[in-house]
N, C-alpha and C positions, 0 to 999 in steps of 0.2 A: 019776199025773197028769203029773208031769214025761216021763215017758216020750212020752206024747201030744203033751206040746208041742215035744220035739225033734223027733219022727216028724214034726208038721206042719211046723215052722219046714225040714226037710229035703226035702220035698214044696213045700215056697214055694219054696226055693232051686233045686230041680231044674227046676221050672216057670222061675223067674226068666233061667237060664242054656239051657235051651230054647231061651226067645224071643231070647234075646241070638245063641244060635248062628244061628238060623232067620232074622233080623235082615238079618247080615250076610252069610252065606251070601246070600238074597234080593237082595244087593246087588251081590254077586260076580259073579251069572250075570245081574245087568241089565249089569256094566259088560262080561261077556265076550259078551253079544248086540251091545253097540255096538261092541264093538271088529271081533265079527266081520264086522258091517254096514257099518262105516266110517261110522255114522250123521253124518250130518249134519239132522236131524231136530228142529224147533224146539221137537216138546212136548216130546221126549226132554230137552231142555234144560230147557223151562220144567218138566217133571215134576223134574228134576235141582234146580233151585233153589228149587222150592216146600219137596220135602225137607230143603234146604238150609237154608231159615228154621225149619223144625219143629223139626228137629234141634237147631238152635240154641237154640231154646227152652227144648228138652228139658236141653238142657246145661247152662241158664241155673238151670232148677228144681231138676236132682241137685248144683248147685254150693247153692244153697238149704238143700236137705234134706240135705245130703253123702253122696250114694249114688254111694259110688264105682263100684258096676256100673252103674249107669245112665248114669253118666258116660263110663266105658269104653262102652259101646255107643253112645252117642250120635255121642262124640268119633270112633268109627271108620265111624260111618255119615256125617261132615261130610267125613272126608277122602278116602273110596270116591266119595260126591257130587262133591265138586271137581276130583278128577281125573278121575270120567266129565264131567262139563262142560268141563275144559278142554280134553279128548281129542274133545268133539264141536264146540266152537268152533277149534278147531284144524283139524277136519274143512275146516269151513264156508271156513272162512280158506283154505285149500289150493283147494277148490272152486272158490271165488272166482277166483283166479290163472291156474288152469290154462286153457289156451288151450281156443276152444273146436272 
């Protein structure tokens, strides 16, 4: 019986660490489509900040529940967020300037 429960508890863990890779990976190749885009693109933003708040949430809950993996994934999906926003506000800002 103990056998069974490591096997599961190792099967939750591989899942857990899955979605954590899948996550941020996920995140990696939105921020490397804007970079490639140079977006300047408002939902990209507002998609960027909606995240932004969820995340936060999330971080709010595993600080709660003290799940530090969740907390690790959250924390690195707030900061992949923020600097894809500030790399698209930035866009926008440059935009803005440049002659026309």
């Amino acid at each position: 019986m103990l056998g069974i429960l490591h096997f599961q508890q190792d099967v939750m863990d591989s899942i857990l660490y899955s979605a954590i890779t899948i996550s941020i990976v996920a995140r990696l190749i939105f921020m490397y489509l804007i970079y490639k885009n140079r977006s300047t693109n408002s939902y990209s933003l507002a998609f960027c900040l909606m995240n932004i708040g969820s995340s936060g949430l999330w971080m709010y809950y595993s600080i709660q529940q003290n799940d530090e993996r969740l907390l690790v994934r959250s924390g690195s999906e707030v900061s992949l967020l923020l600097l894809s926003s500030v790399y698209i506000v930035r866009n926008k800002c440059k935009q803005r300037i440049a002659p026309a």
